[in-house]
C-alpha positions as CSV (number, residue, x, y, z in Angstrom):
1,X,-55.4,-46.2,154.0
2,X,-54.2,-46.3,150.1
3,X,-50.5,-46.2,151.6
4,X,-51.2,-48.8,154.1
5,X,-52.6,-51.2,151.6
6,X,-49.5,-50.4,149.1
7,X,-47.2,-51.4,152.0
8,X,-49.2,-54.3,153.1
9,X,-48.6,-55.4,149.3
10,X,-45.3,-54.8,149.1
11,X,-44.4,-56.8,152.4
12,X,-46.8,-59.9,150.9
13,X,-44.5,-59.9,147.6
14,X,-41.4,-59.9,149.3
15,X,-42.4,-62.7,151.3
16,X,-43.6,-64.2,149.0
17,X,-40.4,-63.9,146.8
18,X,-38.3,-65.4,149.9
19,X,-40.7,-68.5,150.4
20,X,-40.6,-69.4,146.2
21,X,-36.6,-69.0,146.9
22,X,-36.1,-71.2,149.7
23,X,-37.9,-73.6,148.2
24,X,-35.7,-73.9,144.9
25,X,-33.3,-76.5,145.7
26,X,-29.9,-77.6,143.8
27,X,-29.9,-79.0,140.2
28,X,-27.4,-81.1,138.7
29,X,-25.1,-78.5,137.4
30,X,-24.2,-77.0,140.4
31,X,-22.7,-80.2,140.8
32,X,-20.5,-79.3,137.5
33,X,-17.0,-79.6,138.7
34,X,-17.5,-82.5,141.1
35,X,-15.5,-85.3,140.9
36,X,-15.1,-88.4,140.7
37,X,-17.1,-88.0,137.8
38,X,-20.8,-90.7,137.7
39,X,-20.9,-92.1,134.9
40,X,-23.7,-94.6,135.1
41,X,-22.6,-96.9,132.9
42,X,-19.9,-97.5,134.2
43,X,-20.6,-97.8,137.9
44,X,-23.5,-99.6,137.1
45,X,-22.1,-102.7,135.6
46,X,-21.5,-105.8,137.6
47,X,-22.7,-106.6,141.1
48,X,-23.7,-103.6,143.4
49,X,-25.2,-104.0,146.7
50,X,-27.1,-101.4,148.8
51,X,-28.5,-101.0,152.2
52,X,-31.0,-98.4,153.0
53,X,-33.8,-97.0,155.3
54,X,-37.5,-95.5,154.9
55,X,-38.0,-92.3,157.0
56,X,-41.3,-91.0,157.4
57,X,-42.1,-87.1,157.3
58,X,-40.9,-86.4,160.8
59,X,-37.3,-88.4,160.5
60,X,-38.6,-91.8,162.1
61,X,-37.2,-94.9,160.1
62,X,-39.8,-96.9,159.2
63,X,-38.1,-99.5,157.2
64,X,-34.7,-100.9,156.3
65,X,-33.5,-102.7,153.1
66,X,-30.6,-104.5,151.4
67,X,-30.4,-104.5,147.6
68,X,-28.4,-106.7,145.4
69,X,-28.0,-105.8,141.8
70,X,-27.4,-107.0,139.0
71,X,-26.1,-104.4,136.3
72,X,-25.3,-104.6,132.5
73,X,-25.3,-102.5,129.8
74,X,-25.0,-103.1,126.1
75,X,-23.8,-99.9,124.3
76,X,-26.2,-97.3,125.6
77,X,-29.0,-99.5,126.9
78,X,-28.7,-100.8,130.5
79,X,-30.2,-103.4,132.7
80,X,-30.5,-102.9,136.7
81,X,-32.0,-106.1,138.3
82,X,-33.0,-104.8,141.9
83,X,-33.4,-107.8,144.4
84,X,-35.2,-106.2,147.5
85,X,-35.1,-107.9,151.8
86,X,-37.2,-105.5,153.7
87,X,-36.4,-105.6,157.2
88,X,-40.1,-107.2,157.8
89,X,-39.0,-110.1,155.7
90,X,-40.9,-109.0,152.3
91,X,-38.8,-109.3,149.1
92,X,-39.4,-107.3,146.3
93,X,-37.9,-107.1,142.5
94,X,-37.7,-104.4,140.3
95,X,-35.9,-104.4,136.9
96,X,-34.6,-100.7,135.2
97,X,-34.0,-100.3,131.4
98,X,-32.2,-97.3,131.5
99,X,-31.3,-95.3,128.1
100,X,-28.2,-92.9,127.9
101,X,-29.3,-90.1,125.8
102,X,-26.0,-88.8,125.8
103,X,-25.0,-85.0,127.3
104,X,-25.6,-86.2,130.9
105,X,-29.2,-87.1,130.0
106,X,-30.9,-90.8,131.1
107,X,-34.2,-92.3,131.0
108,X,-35.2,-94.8,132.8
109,X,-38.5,-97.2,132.5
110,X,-39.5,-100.2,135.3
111,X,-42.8,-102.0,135.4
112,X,-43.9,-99.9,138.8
113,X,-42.6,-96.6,137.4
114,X,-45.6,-94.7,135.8
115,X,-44.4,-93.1,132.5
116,X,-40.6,-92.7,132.3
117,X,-37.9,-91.6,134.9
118,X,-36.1,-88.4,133.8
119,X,-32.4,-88.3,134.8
120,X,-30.0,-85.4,134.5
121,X,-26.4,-85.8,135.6
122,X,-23.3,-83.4,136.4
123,X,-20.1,-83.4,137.8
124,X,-20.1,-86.4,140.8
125,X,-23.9,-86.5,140.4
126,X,-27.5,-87.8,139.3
127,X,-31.0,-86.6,140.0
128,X,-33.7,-88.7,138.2
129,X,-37.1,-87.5,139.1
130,X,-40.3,-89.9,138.2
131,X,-43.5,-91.3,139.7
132,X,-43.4,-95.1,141.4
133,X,-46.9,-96.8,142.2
134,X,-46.1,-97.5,145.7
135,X,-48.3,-100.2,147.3
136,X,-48.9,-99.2,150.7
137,X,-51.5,-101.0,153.0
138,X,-53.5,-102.9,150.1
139,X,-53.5,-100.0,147.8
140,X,-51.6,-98.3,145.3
141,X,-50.2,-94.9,145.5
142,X,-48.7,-93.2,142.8
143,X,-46.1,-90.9,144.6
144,X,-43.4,-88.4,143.1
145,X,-39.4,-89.1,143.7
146,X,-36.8,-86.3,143.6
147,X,-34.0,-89.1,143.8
148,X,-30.2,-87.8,143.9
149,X,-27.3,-90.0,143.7
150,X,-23.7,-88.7,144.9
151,X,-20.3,-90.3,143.8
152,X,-18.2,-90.9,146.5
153,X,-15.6,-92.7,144.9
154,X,-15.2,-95.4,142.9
155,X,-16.7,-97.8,144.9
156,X,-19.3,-96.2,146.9
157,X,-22.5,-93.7,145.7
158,X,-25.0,-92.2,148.6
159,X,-28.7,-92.0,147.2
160,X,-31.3,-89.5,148.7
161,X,-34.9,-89.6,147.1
162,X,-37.8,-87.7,148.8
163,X,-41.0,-89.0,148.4
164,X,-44.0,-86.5,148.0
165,X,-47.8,-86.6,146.8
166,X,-49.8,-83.8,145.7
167,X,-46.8,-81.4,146.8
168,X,-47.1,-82.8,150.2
169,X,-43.6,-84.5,151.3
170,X,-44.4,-87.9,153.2
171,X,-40.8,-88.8,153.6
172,X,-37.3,-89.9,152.4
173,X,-35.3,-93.0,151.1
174,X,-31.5,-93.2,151.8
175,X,-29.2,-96.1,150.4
176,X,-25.6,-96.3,150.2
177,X,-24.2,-98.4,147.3
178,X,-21.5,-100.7,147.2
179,X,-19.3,-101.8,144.0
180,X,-16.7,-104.4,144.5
């Protein structure tokens, strides 16, 4: 029975070790030797529109959006002044004061962002991870973003955020940006 038990163990670690591995995903340095190279402040200056979707857990799109921006920095401080149409006809604004720290690092504060977004660039590009109070049906959640953003090239940048809540993933925003 003692050998039983020991392999039983042994089997529940390994498993164990696989599942904690698969779910490690990418960080922004393996991303290191991407280019073209994001550098916010420079794509982020000017006029930038997006268009994106809200998928729900199972894939379904559940919303769509268009996003014009208004973008300007002043040394290492920058302004992004989102304009939100929702496919439903709902607007919605939201205004960024983003800091570069310098060595890839940004933080980012908005008025529905609880505490401050953490952003950590490399290569072609960006993951800022932070907490939005998301109003949803007459009350406010407070969910978790894991929000990537991909150069493409000079004028366009893919953005891919999943959305989660105590751990539990409730779904996904994709955008695709557009600079003149």
């Amino acid at each position: 029975m003692n050998k039983l038990m020991h392999r039983a163990l042994a089997l529940l670690t390994a498993v164990s070790c696989l599942l904690v591995q698969g779910c490690a995903g990418p960080v922004p340095q393996d991303y290191a030797r991407e280019t073209p190279t994001l550098d916010l402040r420079q794509y982020f200056n000017g006029p930038v529109q997006a268009h994106g979707i809200f998928t729900d857990r199972s894939g379904k799109v559940i919303k769509r959006f268009v996003v014009d921006m208004r973008c300007e920095w002043q040394g290492t401080q920058g302004t992004l002044d989102e304009r939100f149409t929702y496919s439903d006809g709902t607007q919605q604004r939201r205004v960024w004061h983003l800091t570069d720290l310098g060595g890839g690092r940004y933080r980012g504060q908005a008025d529905d962002v609880v505490g401050e977004a953490e952003g950590h660039a490399a290569g072609n590009a960006l993951q800022w991870r932070y907490t939005l109070a998301l109003p949803v049906d007459g009350r406010v959640w407070h969910v978790q973003f894991d929000d990537w953003m991909f150069l493409v090239d000079e004028h366009t940048m893919i953005n891919r955020a999943a959305m989660s809540k105590f751990g539990v993933h409730l779904g996904d925003v994709t955008l695709s940006f557009n600079k003149p």
